[in-house]
C-alpha positions as CSV (number, residue, x, y, z in Angstrom):
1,X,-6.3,99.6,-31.9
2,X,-6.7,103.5,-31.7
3,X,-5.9,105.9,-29.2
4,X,-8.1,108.7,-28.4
5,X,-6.2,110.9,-30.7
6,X,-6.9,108.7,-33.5
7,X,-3.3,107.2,-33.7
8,X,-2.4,103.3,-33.8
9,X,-1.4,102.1,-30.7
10,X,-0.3,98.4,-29.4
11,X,-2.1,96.4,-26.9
12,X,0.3,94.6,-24.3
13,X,-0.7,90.7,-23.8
14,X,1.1,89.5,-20.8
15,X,2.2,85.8,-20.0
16,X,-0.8,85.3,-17.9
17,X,-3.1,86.5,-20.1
18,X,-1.8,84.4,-23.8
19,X,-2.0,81.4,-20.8
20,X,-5.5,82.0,-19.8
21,X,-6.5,82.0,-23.8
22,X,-4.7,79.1,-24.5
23,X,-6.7,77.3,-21.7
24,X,-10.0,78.3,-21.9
25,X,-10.0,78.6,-25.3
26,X,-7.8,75.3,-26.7
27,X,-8.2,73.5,-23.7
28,X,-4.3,73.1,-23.8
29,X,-2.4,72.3,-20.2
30,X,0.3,75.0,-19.8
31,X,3.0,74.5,-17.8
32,X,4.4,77.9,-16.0
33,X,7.8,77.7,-15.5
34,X,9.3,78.6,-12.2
35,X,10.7,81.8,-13.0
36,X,10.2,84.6,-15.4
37,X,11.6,84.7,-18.5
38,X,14.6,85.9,-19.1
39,X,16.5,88.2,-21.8
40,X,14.9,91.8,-20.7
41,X,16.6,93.5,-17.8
42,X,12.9,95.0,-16.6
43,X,11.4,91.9,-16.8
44,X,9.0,90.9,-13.4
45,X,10.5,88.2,-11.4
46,X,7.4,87.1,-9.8
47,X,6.6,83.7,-11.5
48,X,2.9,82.8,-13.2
49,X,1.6,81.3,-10.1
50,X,1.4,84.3,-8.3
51,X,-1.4,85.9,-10.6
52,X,-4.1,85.2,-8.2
53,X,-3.7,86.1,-4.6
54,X,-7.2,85.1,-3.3
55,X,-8.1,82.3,-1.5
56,X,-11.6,80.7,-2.8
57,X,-13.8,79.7,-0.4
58,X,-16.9,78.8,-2.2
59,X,-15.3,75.6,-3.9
60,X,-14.7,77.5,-7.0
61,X,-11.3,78.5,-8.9
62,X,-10.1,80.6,-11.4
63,X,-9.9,83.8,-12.8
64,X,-12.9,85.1,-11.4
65,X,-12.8,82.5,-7.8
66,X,-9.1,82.9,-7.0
67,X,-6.9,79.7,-5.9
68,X,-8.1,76.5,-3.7
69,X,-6.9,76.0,-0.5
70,X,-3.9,74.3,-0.2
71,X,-3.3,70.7,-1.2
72,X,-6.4,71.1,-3.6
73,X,-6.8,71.3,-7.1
74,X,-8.6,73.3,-9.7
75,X,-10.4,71.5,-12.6
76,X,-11.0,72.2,-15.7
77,X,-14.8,73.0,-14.7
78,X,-13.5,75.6,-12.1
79,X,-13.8,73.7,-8.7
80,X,-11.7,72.6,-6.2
81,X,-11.0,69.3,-5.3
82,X,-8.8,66.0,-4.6
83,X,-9.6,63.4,-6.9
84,X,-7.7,62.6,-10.0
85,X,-10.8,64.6,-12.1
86,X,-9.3,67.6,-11.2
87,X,-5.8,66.9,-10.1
88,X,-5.0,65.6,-13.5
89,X,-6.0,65.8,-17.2
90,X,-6.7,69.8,-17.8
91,X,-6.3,71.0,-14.2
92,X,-5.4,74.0,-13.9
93,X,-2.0,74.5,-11.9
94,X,-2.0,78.2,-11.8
95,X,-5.0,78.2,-9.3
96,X,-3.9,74.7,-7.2
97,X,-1.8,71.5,-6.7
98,X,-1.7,69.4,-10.0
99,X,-0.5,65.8,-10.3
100,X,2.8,65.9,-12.6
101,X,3.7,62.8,-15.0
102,X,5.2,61.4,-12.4
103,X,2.2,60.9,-10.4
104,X,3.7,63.4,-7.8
105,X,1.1,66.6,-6.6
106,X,3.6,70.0,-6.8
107,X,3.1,72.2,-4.2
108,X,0.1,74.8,-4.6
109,X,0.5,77.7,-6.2
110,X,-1.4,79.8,-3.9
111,X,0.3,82.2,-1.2
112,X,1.4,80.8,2.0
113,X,-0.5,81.5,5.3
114,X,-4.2,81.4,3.6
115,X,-7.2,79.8,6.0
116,X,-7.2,75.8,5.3
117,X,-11.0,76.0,6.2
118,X,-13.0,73.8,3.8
119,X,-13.6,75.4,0.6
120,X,-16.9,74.1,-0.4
121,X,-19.8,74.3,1.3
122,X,-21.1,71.2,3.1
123,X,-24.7,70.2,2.3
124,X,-26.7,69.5,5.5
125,X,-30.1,68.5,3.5
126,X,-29.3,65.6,1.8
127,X,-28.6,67.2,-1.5
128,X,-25.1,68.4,-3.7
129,X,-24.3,70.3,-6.6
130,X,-23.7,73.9,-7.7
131,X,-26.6,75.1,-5.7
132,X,-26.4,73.4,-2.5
133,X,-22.2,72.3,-1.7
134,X,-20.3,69.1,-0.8
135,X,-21.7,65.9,0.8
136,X,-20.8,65.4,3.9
137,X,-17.3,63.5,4.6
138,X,-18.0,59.5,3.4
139,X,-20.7,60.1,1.2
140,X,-21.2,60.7,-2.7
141,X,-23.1,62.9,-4.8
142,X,-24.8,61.3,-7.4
143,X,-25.7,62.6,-10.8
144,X,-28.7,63.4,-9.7
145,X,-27.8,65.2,-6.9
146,X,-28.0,63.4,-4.0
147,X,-25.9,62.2,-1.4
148,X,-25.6,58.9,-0.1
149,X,-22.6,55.7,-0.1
150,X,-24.3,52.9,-2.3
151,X,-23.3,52.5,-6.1
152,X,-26.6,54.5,-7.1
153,X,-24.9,57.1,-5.5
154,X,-20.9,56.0,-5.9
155,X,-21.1,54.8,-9.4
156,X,-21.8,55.5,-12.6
157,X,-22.5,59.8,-12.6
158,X,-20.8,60.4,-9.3
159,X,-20.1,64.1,-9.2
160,X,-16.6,63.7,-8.0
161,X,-16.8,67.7,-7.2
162,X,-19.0,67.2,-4.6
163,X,-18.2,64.0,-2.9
164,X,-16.7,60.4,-3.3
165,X,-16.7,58.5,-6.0
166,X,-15.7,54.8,-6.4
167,X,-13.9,55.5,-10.1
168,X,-11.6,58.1,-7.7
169,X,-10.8,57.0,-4.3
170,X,-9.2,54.0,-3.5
171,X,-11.9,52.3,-1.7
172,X,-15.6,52.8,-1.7
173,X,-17.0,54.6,1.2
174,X,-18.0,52.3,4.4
175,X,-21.5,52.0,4.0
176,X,-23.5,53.2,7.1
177,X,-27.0,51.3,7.3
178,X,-29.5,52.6,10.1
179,X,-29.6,50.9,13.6
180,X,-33.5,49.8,13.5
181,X,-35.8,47.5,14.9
182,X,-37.6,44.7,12.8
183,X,-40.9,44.8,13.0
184,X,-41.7,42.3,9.8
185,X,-39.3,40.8,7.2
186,X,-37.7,44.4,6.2
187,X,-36.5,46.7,8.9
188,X,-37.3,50.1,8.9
189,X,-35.1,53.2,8.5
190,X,-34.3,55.8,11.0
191,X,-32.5,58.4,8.9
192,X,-34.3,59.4,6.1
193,X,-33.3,56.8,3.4
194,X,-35.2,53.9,2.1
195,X,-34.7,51.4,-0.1
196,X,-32.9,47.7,-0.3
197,X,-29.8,48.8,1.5
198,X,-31.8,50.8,3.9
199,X,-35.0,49.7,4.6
200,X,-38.6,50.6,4.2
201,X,-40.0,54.1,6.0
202,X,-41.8,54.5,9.0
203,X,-45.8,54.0,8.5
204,X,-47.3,57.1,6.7
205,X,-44.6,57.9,4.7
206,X,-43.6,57.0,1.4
207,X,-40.4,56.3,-0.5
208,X,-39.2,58.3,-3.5
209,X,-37.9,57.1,-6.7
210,X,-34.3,58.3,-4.7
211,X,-34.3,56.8,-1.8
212,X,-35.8,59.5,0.5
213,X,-39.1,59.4,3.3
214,X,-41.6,61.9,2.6
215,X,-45.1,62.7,2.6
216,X,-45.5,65.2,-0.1
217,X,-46.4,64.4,-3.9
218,X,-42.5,64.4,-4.8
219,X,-42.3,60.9,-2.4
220,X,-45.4,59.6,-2.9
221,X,-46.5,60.2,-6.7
222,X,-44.4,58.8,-10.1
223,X,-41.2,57.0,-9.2
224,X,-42.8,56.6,-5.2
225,X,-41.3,52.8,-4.7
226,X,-43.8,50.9,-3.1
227,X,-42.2,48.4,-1.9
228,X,-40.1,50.3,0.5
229,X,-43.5,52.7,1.9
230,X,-46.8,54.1,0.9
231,X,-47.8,55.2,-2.5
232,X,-49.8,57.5,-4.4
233,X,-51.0,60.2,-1.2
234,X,-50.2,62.8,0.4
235,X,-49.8,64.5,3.6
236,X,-49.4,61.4,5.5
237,X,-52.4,59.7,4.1
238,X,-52.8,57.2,1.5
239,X,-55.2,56.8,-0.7
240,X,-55.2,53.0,0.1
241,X,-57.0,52.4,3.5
242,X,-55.5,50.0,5.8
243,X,-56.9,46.2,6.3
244,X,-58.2,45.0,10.0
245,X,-59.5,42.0,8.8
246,X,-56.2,40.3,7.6
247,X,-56.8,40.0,4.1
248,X,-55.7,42.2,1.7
249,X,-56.5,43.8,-2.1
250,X,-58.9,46.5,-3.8
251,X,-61.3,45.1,-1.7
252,X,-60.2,45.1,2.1
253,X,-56.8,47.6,1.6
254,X,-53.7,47.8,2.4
255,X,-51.7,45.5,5.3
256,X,-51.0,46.8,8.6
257,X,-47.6,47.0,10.4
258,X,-44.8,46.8,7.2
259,X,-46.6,42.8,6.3
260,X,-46.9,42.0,2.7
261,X,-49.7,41.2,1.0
262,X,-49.8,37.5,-1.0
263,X,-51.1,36.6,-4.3
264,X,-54.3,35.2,-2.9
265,X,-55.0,38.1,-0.7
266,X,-53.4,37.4,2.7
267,X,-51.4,39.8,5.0
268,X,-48.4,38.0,6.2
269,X,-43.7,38.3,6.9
270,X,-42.6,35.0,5.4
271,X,-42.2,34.2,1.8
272,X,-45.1,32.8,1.0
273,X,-46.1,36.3,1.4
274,X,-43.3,38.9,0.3
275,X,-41.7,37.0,-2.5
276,X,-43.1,35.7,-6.1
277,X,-47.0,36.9,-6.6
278,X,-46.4,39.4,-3.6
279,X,-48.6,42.9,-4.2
280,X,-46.4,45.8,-3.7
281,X,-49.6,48.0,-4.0
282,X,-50.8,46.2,-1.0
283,X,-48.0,45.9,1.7
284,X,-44.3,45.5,1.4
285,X,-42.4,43.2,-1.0
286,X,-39.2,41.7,-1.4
C-alpha cells in the first residue's frame, strides 16, 4: 500500500488478526498458545486470549460481541452457549471455554471479575431465536421457534442456542403437563399449549398447527388442529354453531362441552364416539 506521500509502505498483520482470517474465512480451529511468541525482545507478552476485554451480554460472541460469560462457549455462529454445538467442533476459544481432545472444558479466556448474569436473553412469550432470546430453563427451542419439552420441540431442529436439546444434554427435559380438570375423554390445558401431550383448549379457542390457544386467524385458520379446539373463526367465534339437540354434523353443529362427535352423528366421551369414524370438524377426536 501507499502512504500519503506516494511511497510504498508495509501493512502490519498481528497474531490476532492472521487468526481471525483463518477462522472466518477457512473455518480452521486455531489453537493460541499460552504465551507470546518468542525470539523478539519487544515482543507483547499478553497472550491471544486477551484480545477482547468485553463481556457479551446479548448471547452473542466475537469480534464485534466480545467474550461469553464464564464457563460458556462461543460457536462457530457467534453465540454463547453450553452444549457440545458450540463447546466443540469450530468453537471459538479466543471468545470462551472450548472442550479440548480430551473432553476437558479449559478455562475461559475472558478476564476475571466479569458479571456471571445470563447472557442471553430469556424469552417470556413462548417464542426463541435471534429476535426474541433463550427458552426459559427446561425447555427447547424448536426449529421453528418455539419453546416447549416434547420431541417436536427437543428433536429433530432443536436450536441448541436457545435452549435444550435431546441430541445435547444428557437427558431430555422433564416434561411438565398442565394440572387440569377432565371434563370429557381429553383434559383441557391451563397454560397455553395444546395438543396430545397437553390437551385440548378451553371452549372458544382454537389450536394452532404449534401447539398454542388462540383466537386469532394464526390459531384458528390453515394448520388450526381441530382435534385439540375450534377451527376455522375468529375472535372467539366459530363459524361452526354449537349443537343443543345432541346430534351433531353440517346439519345440527358442533358438540357442546369438549364431546366428540360419531360417525352417525351423535355427541358423546367414549369410543364409540372419539375413535375410528370420529368427526374432528364436529367435536373432539382421539
Amino acid at each position: 500500500m501507499r502512504n500519503a506521500a506516494g511511497k510504498e509502505s508495509s501493512c502490519v498483520c498481528t497474531d490476532r488478526d492472521v487468526k481471525t482470517l483463518l477462522t472466518y474465512k477457512f473455518k480452521l480451529n486455531v489453537k493460541t498458545g499460552s504465551s507470546s511468541s518468542s525470539g523478539s525482545s519487544g515482543g507483547s507478552s499478553s497472550s491471544g486470549s486477551s484480545s477482547s476485554g468485553k463481556i457479551s451480554s446479548d448471547g452473542r460472541c466475537g469480534p464485534d460481541h466480545g467474550n461469553c460469560p464464564s464457563g460458556q462457549c462461543c460457536s462457530k455462529y457467534g453465540y454463547c452457549g453450553t452444549s457440545t454445538d458450540h463447546c466443540v467442533k469450530y468453537c471459538l476459544s479466543e471468545y470462551g471455554s472450548c472442550s479440548g481432545s480430551s473432553g476437558s472444558t479449559p478455562t475461559s479466556t475472558k478476564k476475571s471479575g466479569a458479571n456471571s448474569s445470563t447472557a442471553a436473553t430469556t424469552s417470556s412469550g413462548g417464542r426463541c431465536g435471534s429476535s426474541y432470546g433463550h427458552c426459559p430453563s427446561g425447555q427447547c427451542c424448536s426449529k421453528y421457534g418455539y419453546c416447549g419439552t416434547t420431541e417436536a420441540y427437543c428433536g429433530k431442529g432443536c436450536q441448541s442456542e436457545f435452549g435444550n436439546c435431546t441430541s445435547s444434554t444428557s437427558a431430555k427435559p422433564a416434561t411438565t403437563k398442565s394440572s387440569t380438570s377432565s371434563t370429557g375423554t381429553l383434559k383441557v390445558t391451563t397454560d397455553g399449549h395444546c395438543g396430545p401431550n397437553y390437551g385440548i383448549c378451553p371452549s372458544g379457542k382454537c389450536c394452532s398447527k404449534y401447539g398454542y390457544c388462540g383466537t386469532t386467524d394464526n390459531y384458528c385458520g390453515v394448520g388450526c388442529q381441530s382435534s385439540y379446539g375450534q377451527c376455522n373463526g375468529s375472535n372467539g367465534s366459530s363459524s361452526v354453531k354449537i349443537s343443543t339437540s345432541g346430534k351433531c354434523g353440517k346439519d345440527y353443529g358442533r358438540c357442546p362441552d369438549n364431546k366428540c362427535c360419531s360417525k352417525y352423528g351423535y355427541c358423546g366421551t367414549t369410543d364409540a364416539y372419539c375413535t375410528k369414524g370420529c368427526q374432528s370438524e364436529f367435536g373432539v377426536c382421539k
